[in-house]
PyMOL commands that place a pseudoatom at each C-alpha (Angstrom):
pseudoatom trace, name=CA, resn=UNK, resi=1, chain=A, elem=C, hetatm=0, pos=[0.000, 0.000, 0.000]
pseudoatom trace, name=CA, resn=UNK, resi=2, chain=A, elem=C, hetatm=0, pos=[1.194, 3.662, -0.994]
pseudoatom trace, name=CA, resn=UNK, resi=3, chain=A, elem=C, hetatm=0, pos=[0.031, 5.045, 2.529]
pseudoatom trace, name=CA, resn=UNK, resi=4, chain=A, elem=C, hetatm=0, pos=[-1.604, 3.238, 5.359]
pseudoatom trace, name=CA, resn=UNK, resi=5, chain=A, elem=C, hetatm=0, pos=[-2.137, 5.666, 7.200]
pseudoatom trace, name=CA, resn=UNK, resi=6, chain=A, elem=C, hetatm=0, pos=[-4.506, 7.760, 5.448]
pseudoatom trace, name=CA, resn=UNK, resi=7, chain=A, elem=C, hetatm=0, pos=[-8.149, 8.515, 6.723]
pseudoatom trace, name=CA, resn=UNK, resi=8, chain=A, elem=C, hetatm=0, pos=[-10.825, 7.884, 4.241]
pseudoatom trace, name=CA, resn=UNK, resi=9, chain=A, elem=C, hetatm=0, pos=[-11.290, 11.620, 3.865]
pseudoatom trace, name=CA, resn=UNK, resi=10, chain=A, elem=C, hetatm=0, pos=[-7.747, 12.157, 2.897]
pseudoatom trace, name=CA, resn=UNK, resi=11, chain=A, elem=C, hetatm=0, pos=[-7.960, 9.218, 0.369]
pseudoatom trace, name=CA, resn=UNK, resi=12, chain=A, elem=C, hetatm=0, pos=[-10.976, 10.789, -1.254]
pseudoatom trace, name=CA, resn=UNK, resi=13, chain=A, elem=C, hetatm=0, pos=[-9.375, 13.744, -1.566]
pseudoatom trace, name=CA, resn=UNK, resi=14, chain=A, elem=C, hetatm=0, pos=[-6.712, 12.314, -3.091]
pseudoatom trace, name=CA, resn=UNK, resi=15, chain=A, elem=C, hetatm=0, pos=[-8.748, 10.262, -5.799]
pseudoatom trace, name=CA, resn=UNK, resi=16, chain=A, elem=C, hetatm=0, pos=[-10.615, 13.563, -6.476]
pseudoatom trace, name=CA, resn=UNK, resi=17, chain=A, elem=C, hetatm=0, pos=[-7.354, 15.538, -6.882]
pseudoatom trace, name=CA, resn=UNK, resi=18, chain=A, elem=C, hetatm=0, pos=[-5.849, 13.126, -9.200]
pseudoatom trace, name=CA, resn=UNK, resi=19, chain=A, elem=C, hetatm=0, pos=[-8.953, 13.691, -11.252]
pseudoatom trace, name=CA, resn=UNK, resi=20, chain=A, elem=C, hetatm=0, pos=[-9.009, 17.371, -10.860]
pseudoatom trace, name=CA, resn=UNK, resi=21, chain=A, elem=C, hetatm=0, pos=[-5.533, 16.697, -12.668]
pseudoatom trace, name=CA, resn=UNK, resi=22, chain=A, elem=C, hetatm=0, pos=[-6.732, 15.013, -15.631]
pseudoatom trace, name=CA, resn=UNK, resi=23, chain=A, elem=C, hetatm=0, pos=[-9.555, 17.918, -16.118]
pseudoatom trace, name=CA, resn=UNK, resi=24, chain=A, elem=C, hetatm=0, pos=[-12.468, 16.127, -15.423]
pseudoatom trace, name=CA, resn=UNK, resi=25, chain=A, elem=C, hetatm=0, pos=[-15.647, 18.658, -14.875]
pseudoatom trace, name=CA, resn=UNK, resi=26, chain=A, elem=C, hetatm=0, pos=[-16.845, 19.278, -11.442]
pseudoatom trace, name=CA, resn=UNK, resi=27, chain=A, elem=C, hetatm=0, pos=[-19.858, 17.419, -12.742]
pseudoatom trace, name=CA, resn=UNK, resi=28, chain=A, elem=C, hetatm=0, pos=[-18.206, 14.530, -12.375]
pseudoatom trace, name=CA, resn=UNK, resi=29, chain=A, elem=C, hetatm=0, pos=[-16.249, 15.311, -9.322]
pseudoatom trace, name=CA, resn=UNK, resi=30, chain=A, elem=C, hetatm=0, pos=[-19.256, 15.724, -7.703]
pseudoatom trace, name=CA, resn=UNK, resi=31, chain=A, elem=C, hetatm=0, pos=[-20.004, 12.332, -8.665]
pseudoatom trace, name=CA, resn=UNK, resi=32, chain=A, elem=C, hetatm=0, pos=[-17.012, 10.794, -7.102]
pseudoatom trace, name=CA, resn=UNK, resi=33, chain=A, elem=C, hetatm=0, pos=[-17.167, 12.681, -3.745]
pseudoatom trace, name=CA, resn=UNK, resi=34, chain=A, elem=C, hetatm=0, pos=[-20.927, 11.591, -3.374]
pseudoatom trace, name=CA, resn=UNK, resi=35, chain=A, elem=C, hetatm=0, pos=[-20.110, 8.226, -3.811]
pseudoatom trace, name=CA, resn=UNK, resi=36, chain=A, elem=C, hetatm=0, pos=[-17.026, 8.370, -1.657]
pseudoatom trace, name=CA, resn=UNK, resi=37, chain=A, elem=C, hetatm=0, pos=[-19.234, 9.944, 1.394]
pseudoatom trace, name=CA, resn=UNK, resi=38, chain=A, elem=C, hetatm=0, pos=[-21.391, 6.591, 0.497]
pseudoatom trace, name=CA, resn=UNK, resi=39, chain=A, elem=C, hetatm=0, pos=[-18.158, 4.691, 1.009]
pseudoatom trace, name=CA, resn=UNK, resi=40, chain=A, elem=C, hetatm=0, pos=[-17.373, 6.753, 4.250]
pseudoatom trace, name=CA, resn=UNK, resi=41, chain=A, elem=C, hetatm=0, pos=[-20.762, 6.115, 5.894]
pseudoatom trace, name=CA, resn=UNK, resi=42, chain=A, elem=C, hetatm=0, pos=[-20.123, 2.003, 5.638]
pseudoatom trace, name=CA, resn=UNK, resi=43, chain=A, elem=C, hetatm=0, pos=[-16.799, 2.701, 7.414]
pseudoatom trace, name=CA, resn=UNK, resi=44, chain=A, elem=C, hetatm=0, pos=[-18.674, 4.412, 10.185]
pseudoatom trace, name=CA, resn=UNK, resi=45, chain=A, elem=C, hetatm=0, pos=[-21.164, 1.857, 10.323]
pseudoatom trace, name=CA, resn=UNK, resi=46, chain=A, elem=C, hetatm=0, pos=[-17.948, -0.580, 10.646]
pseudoatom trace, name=CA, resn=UNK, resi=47, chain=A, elem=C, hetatm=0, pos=[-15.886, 1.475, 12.969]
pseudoatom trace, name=CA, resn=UNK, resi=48, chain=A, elem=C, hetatm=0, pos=[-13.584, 2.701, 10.595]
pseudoatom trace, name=CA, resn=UNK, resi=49, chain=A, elem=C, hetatm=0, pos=[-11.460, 4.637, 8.896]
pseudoatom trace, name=CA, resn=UNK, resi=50, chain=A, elem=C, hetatm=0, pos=[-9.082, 3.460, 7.594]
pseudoatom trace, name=CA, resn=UNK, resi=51, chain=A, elem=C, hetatm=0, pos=[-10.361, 1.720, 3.968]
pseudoatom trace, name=CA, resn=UNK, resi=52, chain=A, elem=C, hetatm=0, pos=[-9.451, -1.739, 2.760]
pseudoatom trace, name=CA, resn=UNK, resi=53, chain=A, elem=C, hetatm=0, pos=[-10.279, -3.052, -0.598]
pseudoatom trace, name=CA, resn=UNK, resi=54, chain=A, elem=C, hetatm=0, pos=[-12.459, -5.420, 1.517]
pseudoatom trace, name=CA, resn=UNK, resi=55, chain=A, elem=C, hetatm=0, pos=[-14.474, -3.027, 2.272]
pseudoatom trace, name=CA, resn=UNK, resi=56, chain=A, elem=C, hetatm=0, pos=[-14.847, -1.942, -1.211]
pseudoatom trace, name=CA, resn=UNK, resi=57, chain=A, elem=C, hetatm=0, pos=[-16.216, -5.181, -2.218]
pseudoatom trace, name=CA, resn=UNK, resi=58, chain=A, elem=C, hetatm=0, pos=[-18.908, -5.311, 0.411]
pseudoatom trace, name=CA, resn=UNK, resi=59, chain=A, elem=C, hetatm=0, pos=[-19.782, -1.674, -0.780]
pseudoatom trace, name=CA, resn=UNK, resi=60, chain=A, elem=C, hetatm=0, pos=[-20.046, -2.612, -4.349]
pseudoatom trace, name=CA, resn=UNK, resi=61, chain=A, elem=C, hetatm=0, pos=[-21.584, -6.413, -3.284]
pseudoatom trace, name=CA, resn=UNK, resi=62, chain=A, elem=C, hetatm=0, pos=[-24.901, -4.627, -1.409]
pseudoatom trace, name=CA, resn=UNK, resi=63, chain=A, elem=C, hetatm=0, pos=[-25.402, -2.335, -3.966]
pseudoatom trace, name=CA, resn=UNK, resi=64, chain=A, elem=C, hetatm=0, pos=[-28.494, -2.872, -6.311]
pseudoatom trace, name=CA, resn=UNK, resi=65, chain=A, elem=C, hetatm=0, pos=[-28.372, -0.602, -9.328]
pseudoatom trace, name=CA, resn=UNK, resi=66, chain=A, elem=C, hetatm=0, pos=[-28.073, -0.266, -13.407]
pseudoatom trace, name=CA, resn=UNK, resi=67, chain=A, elem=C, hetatm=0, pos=[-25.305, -2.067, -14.785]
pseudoatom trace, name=CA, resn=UNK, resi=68, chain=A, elem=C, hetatm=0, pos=[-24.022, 1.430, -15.733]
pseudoatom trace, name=CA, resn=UNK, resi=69, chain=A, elem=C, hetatm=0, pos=[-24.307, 2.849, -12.179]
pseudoatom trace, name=CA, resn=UNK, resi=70, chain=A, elem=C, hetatm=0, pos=[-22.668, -0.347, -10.956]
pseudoatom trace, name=CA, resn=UNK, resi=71, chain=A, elem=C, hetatm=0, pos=[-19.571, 0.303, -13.311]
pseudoatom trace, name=CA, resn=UNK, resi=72, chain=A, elem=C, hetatm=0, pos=[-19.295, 3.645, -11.959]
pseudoatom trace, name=CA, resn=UNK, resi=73, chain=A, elem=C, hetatm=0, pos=[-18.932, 2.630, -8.771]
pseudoatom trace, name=CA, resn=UNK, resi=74, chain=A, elem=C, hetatm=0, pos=[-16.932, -0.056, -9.609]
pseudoatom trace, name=CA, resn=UNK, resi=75, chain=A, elem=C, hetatm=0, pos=[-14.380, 2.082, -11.630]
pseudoatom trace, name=CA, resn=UNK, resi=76, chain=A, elem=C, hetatm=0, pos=[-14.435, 4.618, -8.050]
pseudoatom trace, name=CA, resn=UNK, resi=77, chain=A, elem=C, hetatm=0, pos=[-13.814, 1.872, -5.782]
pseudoatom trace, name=CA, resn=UNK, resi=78, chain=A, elem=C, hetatm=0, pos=[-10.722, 0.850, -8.098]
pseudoatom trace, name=CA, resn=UNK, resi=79, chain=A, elem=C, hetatm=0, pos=[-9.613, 4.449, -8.024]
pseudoatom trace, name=CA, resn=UNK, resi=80, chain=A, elem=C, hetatm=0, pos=[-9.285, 4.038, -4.311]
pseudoatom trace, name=CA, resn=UNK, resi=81, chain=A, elem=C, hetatm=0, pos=[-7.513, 0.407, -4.553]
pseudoatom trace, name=CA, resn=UNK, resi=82, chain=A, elem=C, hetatm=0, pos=[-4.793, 1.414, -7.228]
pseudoatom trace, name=CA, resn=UNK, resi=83, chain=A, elem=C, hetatm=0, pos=[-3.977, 4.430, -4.541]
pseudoatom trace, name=CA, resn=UNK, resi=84, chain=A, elem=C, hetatm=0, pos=[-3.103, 2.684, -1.644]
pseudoatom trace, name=CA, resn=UNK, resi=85, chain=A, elem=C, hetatm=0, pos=[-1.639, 0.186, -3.751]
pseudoatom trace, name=CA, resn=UNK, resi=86, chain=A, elem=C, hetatm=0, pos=[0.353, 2.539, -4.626]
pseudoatom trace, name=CA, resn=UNK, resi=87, chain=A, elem=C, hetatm=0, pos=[-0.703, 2.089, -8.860]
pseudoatom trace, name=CA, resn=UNK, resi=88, chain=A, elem=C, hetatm=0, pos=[-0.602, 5.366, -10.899]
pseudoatom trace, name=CA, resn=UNK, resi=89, chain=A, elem=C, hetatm=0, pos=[-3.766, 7.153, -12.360]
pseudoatom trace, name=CA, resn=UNK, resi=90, chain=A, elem=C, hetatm=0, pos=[-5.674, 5.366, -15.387]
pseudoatom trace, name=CA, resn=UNK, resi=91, chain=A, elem=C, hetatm=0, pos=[-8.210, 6.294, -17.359]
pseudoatom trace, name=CA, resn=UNK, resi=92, chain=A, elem=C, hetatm=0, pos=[-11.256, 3.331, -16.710]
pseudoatom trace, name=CA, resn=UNK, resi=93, chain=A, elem=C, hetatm=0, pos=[-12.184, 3.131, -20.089]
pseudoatom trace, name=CA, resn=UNK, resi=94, chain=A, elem=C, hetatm=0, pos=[-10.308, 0.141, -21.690]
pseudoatom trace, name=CA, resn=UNK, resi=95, chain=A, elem=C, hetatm=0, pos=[-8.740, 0.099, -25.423]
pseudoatom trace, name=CA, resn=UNK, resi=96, chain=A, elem=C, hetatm=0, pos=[-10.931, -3.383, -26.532]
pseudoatom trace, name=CA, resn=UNK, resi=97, chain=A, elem=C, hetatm=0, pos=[-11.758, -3.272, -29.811]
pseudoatom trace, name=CA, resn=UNK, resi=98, chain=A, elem=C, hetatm=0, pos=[-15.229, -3.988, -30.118]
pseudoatom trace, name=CA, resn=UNK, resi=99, chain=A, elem=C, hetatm=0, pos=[-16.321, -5.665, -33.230]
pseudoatom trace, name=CA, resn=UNK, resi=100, chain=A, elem=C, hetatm=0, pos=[-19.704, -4.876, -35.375]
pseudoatom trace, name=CA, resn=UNK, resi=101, chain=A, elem=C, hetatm=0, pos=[-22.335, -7.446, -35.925]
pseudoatom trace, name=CA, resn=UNK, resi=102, chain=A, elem=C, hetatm=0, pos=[-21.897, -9.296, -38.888]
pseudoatom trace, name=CA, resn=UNK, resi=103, chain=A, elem=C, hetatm=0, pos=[-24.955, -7.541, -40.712]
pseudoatom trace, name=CA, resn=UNK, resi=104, chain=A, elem=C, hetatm=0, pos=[-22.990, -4.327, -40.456]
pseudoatom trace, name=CA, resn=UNK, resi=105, chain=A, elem=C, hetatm=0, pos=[-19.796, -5.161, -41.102]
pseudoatom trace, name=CA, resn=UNK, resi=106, chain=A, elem=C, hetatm=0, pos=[-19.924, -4.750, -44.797]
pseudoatom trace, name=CA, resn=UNK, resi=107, chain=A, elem=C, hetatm=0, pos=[-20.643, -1.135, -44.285]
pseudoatom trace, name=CA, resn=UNK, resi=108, chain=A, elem=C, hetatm=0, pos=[-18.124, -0.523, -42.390]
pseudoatom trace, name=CA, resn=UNK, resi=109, chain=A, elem=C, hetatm=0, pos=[-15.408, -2.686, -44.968]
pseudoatom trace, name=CA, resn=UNK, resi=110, chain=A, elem=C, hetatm=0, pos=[-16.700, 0.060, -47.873]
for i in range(1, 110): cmd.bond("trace and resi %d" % i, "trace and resi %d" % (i + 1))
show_as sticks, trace
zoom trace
């Protein structure tokens, strides 16, 4: 871990400042700290503050929402994993090549 030591606050803070970095709008900013404060209040409820990716997965294991919302989250809760583990910044969206369906490909080959 990068820091064991930090409180949850200070991670968040962290997370959001690394983002702040990369220019993403305060729109989405707010996002993050909203669902970090949802993070913060299962610590409480635990006794904690210091986060583990354990906790993490029970956050993102009694959630019920959209698959969308639920890759938000995910992508927020491995934000705060890859910083105490020390990992640089990365962008969530991955570089797989998606491929057409097969009755549109031949539009796409002209």
């Amino acid at each position: 871990m990068a820091d064991n030591f930090l409180s949850f606050t200070e991670l968040a803070d962290c997370i959001i400042n690394q983002l702040k970095e990369q220019n993403y709008m305060e729109s989405i900013l707010t996002i993050y700290r909203r669902f970090y404060n949802r993070i913060h209040s299962l610590m409480q409820q635990h006794g904690t503050e210091i986060y583990t990716d354990e906790i993490g997965r029970e956050f993102l294991g009694s959630t019920h929402v959209c698959s969308s919302t639920y890759s938000t989250y995910s992508c927020a809760v491995r934000r705060l994993d890859d910083y105490m583990e020390g990992k640089p910044y990365r962008c969530h969206h991955g570089n797989q090549e998606q491929e057409a369906p097969a009755v549109f490909k031949h539009i796409l080959h002209e």
